[in-house]
Steps between C-alpha positions, in 0.01 A plus 500: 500500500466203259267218479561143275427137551270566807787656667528945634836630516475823726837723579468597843853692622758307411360140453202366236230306653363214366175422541232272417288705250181306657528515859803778553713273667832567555740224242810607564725875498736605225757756588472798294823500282543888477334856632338771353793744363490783250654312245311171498146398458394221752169254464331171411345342184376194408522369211372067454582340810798735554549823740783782394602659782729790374692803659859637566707263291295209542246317312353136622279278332293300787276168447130624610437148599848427695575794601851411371795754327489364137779761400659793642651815294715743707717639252348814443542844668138604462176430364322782364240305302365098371284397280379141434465400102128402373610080532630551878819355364749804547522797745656850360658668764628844471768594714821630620813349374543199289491097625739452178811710584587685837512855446713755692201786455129420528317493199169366386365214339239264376537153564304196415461224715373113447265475740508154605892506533573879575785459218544805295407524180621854355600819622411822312671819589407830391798649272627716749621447820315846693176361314249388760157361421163769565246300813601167411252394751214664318392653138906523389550111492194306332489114364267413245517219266831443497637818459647743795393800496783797687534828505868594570609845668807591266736779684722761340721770665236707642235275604465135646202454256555722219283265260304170539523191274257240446599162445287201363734201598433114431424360770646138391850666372581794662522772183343787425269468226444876481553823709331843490 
């Protein structure tokens, strides 16, 4: 559930309700672009006058006041975790597979988005390919002041998480500043 400009976005099965914040009127339905799976986070934010709906291998900006698709993303396999930078102007997504290059094996990533156009901005992949990143929807993927903050499973013969990384990225560019 998400509230902006006066407006309540509630998921309900597999449509979003609209409704007048005020009276809880009905405005209008909003199919639910994905389900609940293992591999992909689903839910709602607002950010400004703008709802993120997000899950399965789309994510949709929505006008609060017009109810209207602003942009649509559905290049990605799976979102595991988003983040939305201090200035609302870009959303980090971390997630499975790349929106720059098709890949023949599922890997993950962190991409930035534009918010107002949905373009992206920079991909940052974790040097190798097994690497996955540790509850990107929690504590293991932070934003604060411009900096991303990840920590990254790193795998070796013998175990899928034989050490853990931390990254501090820049959020504007994309590049590690530092890991640990």
């Amino acid at each position: 559930m998400a509230e902006t400009a006066g407006v309540l976005l509630v998921e309900r099965s597999s449509t979003y309700h609209v409704l007048d914040a005020t009276s809880g009127n009905e405005l209008q339905g909003i199919p639910n672009p994905s389900t609940d799976t293992f591999q992909s986070l689903i839910g709602v934010i607002a950010v400004g006058n703008i709802f993120l709906i997000y899950g399965g291998q789309t994510l949709e900006a929505i006008d609060a006041s017009t109810q209207q698709i602003i942009w649509k993303q559905e290049q990605f396999d799976a979102i595991k975790g988003l983040k939305i930078s201090d200035d609302k102007k870009m959303i980090y997504v971390v997630q499975l597979n790349s929106v720059d290059q098709s890949l023949a094996t599922p890997v993950q990533a962190l991409t930035a988005l534009d918010l107002k156009t949905g373009t992206v901005r920079w991909t940052f992949q974790p040097p190798s390919s097994q690497a996955s990143f540790v509850n990107p929807q929690s504590d293991g993927f932070q934003y604060s002041k411009g900096i991303l903050f990840a920590t990254i499973c790193m795998p070796d013969t013998q175990s899928s998480c034989a050490r853990e990384r931390l990254y501090a990225i820049n959020a504007a560019t994309g590049n590690a500043l530092w890991k640990f």
